[in-house]
C-alpha positions as CSV (number, residue, x, y, z in Angstrom):
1,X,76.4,-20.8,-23.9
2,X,73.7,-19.9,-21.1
3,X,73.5,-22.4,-18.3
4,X,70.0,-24.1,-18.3
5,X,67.7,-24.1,-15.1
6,X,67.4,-27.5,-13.0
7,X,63.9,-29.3,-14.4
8,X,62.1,-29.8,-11.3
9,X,60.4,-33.1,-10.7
10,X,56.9,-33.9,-9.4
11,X,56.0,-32.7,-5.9
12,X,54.5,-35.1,-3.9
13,X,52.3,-33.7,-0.7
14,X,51.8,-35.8,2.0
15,X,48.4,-35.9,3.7
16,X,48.6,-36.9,7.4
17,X,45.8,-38.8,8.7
18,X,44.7,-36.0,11.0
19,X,44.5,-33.5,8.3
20,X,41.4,-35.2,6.4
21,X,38.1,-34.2,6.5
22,X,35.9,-35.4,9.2
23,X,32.9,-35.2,7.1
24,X,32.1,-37.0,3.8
25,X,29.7,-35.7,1.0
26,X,27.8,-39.2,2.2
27,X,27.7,-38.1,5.7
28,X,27.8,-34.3,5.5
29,X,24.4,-32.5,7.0
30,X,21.6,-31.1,4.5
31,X,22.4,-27.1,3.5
32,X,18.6,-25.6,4.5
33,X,17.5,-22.5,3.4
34,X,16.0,-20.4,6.2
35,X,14.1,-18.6,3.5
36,X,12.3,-16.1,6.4
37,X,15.5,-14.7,7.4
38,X,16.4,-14.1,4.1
39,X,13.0,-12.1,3.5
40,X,13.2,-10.7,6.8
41,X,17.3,-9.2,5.7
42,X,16.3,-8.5,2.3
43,X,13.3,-6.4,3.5
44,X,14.2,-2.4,3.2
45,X,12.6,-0.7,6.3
46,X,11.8,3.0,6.5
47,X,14.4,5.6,6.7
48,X,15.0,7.3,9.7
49,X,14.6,10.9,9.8
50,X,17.8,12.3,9.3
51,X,17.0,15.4,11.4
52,X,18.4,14.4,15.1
53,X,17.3,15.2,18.6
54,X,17.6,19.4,17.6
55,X,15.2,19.0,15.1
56,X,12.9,17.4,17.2
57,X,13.5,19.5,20.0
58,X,13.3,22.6,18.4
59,X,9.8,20.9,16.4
60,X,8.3,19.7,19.7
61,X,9.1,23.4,21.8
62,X,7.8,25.6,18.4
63,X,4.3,22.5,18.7
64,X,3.9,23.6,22.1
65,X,4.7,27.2,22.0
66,X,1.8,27.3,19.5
67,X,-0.3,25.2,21.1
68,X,0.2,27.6,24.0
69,X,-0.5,30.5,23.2
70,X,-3.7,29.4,21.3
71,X,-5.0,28.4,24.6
72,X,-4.3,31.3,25.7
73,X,-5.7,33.6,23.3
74,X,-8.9,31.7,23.5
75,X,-9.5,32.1,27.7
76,X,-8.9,35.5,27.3
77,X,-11.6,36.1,24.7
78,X,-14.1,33.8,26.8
79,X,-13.3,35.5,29.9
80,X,-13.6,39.2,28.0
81,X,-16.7,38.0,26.6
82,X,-17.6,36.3,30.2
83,X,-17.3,39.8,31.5
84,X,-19.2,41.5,28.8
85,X,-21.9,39.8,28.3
86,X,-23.0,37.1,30.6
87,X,-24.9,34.9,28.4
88,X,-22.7,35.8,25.3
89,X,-19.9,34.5,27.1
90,X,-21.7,31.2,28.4
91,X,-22.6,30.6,24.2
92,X,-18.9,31.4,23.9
93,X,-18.1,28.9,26.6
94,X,-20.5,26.1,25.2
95,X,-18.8,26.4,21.8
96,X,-15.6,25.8,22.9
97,X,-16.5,22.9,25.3
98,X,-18.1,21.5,21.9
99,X,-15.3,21.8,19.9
100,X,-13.0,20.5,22.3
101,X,-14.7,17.2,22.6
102,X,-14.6,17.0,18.9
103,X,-11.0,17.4,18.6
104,X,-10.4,14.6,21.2
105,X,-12.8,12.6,19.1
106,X,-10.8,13.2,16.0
107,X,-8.1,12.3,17.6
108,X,-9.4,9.0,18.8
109,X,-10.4,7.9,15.2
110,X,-7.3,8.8,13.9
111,X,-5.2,6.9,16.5
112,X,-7.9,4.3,15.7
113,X,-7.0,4.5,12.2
114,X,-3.2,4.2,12.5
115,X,-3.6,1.0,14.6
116,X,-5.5,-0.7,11.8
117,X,-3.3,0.3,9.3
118,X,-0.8,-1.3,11.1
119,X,-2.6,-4.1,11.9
120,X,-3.0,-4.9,7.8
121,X,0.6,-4.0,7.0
122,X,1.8,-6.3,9.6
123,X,-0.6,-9.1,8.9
124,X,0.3,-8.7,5.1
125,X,4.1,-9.2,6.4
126,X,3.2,-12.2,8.3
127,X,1.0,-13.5,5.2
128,X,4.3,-13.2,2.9
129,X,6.4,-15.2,5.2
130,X,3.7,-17.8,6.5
131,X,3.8,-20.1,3.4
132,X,8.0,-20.8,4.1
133,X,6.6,-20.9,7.8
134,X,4.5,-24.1,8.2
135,X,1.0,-24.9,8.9
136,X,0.6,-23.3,12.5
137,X,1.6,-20.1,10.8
138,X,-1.1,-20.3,8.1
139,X,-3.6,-20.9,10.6
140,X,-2.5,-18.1,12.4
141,X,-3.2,-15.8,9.5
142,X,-6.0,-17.4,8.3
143,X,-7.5,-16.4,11.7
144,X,-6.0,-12.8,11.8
145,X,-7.6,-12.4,8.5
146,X,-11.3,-13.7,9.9
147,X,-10.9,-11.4,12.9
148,X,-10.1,-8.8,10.5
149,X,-13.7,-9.4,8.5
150,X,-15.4,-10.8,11.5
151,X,-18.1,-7.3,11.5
152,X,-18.6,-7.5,8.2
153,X,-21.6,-9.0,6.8
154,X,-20.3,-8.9,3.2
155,X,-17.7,-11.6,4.3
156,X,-20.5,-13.9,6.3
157,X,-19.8,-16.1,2.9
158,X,-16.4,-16.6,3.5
159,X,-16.4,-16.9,7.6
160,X,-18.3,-19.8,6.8
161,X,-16.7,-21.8,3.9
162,X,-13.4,-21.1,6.1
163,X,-14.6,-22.6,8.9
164,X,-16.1,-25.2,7.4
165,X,-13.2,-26.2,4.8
166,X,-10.0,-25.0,6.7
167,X,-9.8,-27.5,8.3
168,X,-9.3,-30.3,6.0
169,X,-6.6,-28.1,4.4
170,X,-3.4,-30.8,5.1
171,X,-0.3,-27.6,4.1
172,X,0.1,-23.7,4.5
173,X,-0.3,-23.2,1.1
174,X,-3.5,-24.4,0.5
175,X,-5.1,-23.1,3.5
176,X,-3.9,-19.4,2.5
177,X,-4.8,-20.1,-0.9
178,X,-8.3,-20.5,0.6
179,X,-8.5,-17.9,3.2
180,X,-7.1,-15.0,0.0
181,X,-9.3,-16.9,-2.3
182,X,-12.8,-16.3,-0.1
183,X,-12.5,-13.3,1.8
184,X,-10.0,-10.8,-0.7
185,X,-11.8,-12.1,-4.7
186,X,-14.9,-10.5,-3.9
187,X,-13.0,-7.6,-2.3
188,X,-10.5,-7.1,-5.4
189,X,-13.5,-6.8,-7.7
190,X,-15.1,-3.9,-6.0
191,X,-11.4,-2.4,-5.3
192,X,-11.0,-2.8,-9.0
193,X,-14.1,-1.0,-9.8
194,X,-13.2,1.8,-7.7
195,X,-9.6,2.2,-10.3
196,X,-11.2,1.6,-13.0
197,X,-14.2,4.8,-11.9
198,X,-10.8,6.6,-11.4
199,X,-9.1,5.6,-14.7
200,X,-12.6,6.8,-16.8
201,X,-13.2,10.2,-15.0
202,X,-9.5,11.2,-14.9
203,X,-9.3,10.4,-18.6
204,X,-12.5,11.9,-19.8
205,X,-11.6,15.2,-17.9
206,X,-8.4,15.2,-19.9
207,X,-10.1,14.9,-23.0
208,X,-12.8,16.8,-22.7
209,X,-11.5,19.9,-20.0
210,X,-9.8,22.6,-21.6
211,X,-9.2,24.7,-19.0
212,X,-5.4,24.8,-17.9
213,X,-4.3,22.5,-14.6
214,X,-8.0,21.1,-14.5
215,X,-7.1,17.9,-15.5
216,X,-4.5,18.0,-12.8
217,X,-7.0,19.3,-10.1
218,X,-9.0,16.3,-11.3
219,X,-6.5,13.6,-11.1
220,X,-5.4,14.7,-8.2
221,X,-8.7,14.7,-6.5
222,X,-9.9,11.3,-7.9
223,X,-6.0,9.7,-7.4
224,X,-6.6,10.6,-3.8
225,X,-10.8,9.3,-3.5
226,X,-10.2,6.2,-5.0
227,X,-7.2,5.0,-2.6
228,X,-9.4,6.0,0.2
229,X,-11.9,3.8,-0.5
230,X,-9.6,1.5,-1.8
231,X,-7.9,1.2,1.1
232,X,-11.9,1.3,3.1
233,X,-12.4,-1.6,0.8
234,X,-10.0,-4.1,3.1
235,X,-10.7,-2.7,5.8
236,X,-7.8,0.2,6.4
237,X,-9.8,3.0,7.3
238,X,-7.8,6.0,7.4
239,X,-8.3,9.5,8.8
240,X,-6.1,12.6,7.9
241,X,-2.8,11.5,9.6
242,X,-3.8,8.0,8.1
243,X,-4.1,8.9,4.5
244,X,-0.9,10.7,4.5
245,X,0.9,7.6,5.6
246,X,-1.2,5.6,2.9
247,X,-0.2,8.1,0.2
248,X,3.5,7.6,1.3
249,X,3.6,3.9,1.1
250,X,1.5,3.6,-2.1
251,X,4.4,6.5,-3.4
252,X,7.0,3.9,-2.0
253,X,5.7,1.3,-3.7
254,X,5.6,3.2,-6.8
255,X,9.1,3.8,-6.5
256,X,10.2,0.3,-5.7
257,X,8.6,-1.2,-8.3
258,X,9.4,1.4,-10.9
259,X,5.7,3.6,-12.3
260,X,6.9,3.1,-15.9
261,X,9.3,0.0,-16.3
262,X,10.3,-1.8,-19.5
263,X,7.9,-5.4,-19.3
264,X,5.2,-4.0,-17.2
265,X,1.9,-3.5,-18.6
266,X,1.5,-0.1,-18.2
267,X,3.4,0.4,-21.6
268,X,1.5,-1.1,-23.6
269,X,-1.5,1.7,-22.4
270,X,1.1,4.3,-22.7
271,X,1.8,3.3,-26.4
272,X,-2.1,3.5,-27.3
273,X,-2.2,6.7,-25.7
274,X,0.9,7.6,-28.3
275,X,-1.3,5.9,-31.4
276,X,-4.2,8.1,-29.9
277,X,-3.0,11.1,-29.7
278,X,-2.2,11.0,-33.8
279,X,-5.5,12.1,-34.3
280,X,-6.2,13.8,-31.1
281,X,-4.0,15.0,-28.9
282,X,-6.2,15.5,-26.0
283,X,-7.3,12.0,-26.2
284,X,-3.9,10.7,-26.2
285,X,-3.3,12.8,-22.9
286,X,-6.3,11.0,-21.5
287,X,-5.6,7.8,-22.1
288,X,-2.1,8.3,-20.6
289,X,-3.2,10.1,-17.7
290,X,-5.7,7.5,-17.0
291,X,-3.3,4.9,-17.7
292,X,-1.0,6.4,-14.8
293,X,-4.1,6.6,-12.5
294,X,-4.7,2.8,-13.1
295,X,-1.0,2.4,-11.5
296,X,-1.4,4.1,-8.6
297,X,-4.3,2.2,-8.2
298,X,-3.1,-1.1,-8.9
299,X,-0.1,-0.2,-6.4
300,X,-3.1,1.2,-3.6
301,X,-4.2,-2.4,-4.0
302,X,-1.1,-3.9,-3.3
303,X,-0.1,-1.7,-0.3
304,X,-4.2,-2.1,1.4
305,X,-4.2,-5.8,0.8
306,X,-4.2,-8.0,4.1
307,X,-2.5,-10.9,2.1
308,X,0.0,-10.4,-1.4
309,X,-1.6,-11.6,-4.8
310,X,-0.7,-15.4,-4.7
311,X,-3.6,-17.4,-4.9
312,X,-5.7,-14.6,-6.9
313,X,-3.9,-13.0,-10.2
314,X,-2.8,-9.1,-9.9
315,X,-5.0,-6.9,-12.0
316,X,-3.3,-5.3,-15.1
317,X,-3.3,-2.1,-15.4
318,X,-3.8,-2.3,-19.6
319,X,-6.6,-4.7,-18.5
320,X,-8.4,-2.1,-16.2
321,X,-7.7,1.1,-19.0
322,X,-9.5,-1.2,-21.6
323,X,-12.4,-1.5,-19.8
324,X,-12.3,1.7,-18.1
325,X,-12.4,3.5,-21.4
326,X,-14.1,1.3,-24.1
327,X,-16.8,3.1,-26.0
328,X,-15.4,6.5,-24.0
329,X,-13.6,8.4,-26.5
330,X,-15.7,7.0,-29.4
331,X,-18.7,8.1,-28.0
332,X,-17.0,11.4,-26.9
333,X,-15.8,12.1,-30.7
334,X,-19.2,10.9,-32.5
335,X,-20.7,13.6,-29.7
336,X,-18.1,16.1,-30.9
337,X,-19.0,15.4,-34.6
């Protein structure tokens, strides 16, 4: 017969006065939520090159080796041209003075043009973050965005009304709900017309180019006029060095918010370009092609914007393909017939 364990009784735990909490759910402090520090750690910032200091040493010494010798090269013909033939080489001479004054003025726009690209990007940061920031902020943007338009006489309209009704705006929100609401609705609709230009001639070169790789030529060339002038539309003008960068972020954004995700509207184009391409498959290419094109424009508009979409409702990008290419096809077939 196997010995049974002790039953052990109830264990009673003595709390000492010392040991209690000071504070009481009654007398406890709030629990804020500093919600710009959480958008501010949440935020994914560019990548550092991954090359190190060799990489840029060795890119820097090749830059200036090249540059070098270039210079070089082009003394040496102006001096043997100098020496050959007096007023030949003085032509010479004048030609290069010429073009050396244009390259430092190209060089002035486009360092022009980088600042005001990162002027917008960092005012459309500060416009994100000023509605959890109080009033002062708002005001703050609201005036970054009128010194932004403040040469343009399209936006006279909204200078006005601004500084006429901003100040009885009593909380951030409605004050940036104003500011996006006058200067960036008349500004979407002429940014929208420039995607949805886009959308119709990338489609209708799909459907109605046969030559191989035109239609990529073509959206290519149209993907890349219409976010320049979509981004000249707000105000971020941007040279060469500028519209790289542009291209970049709009690609980033592209990324980040997925080009062809389950839910978005871009779908919905993509099926009718499906159903399309049942009875032409050129069409169906078009409309999918210019259904892509939409996207990237959609995104340009995002990434050029001053302030995000709050106040004023994102375009859709099945929206801008049905009115980019109603009556297109239909026309194109009955011209076919």
């Amino acid at each position: 017969m196997t010995e049974q364990p002790p039953t052990r009784g109830p264990v009673v735990i003595d709390i000492a006065e010392e040991d209690t909490f000071a504070d009481t759910p009654a007398t406890a402090a709030p629990i804020t939520d500093d919600l710009p520090a959480v958008l501010k750690a949440a935020r994914i910032g560019p990548r550092k090159s991954g090359r190190g200091w060799l990489g840029t040493l060795f890119l820097s010494s090749l830059l200036l080796l090249i540059t070098t010798a270039a210079t070089v090269a082009a003394w040496d013909f102006g001096v043997a041209t100098l020496a050959r033939n007096p007023v030949l080489g003085l032509a010479v001479a004048g030609l290069g003075a010429v073009a050396a004054l244009t390259l430092v003025l190209m060089i002035l726009r486009e360092v022009a043009a980088l600042a005001r690209l990162r002027s917008v990007d960092a005012l459309r940061s500060r416009a994100a973050l000023a509605r959890a920031g109080g009033m002062s902020e708002a005001q703050e943007v609201s005036k970054a965005v009128r010194r932004l338009y403040a040469n343009r006489a399209d936006t006279r309209w909204a200078r006005d009304m601004l500084a006429e009704k901003g100040a009885e705006q009593v909380d951030a929100d409605a004050l940036l709900d104003l500011t996006e609401r006058a200067f960036l609705a008349p500004l979407d609709r002429i940014a929208a017309e420039e995607v949805r230009n886009a959308t119709r001639q990338v489609a209708a070169a799909t459907a109605l180019v046969p030559l191989a790789l035109a239609d990529i030529l073509v959206a290519l060339t149209a993907n890349t006029r219409m976010i320049r002038r979509i981004a000249e539309c707000y105000g971020a003008r941007a040279g060469l060095i500028g519209s790289w960068r542009l291209f970049r972020a709009v690609g980033a954004h592209l990324i980040a918010t997925g080009a062809v995700a389950v839910g978005d509207d871009l779908i919905s184009s993509i099926v009718g370009g499906g159903m399309l391409s049942k009875l032409s498959r050129r069409f169906g290419e078009g409309v999918v092609n210019g259904a892509l094109t939409a996207r990237v424009g959609v995104a340009a508009m995002e990434v050029c914007r001053p302030m995000p979409f709050e106040a004023l409702k994102r375009p859709s990008v099945s929206g801008i393909v049905q009115t980019a290419l109603t009556g297109l096809f239909q026309k194109s077939s009955a011209d076919g017939a």
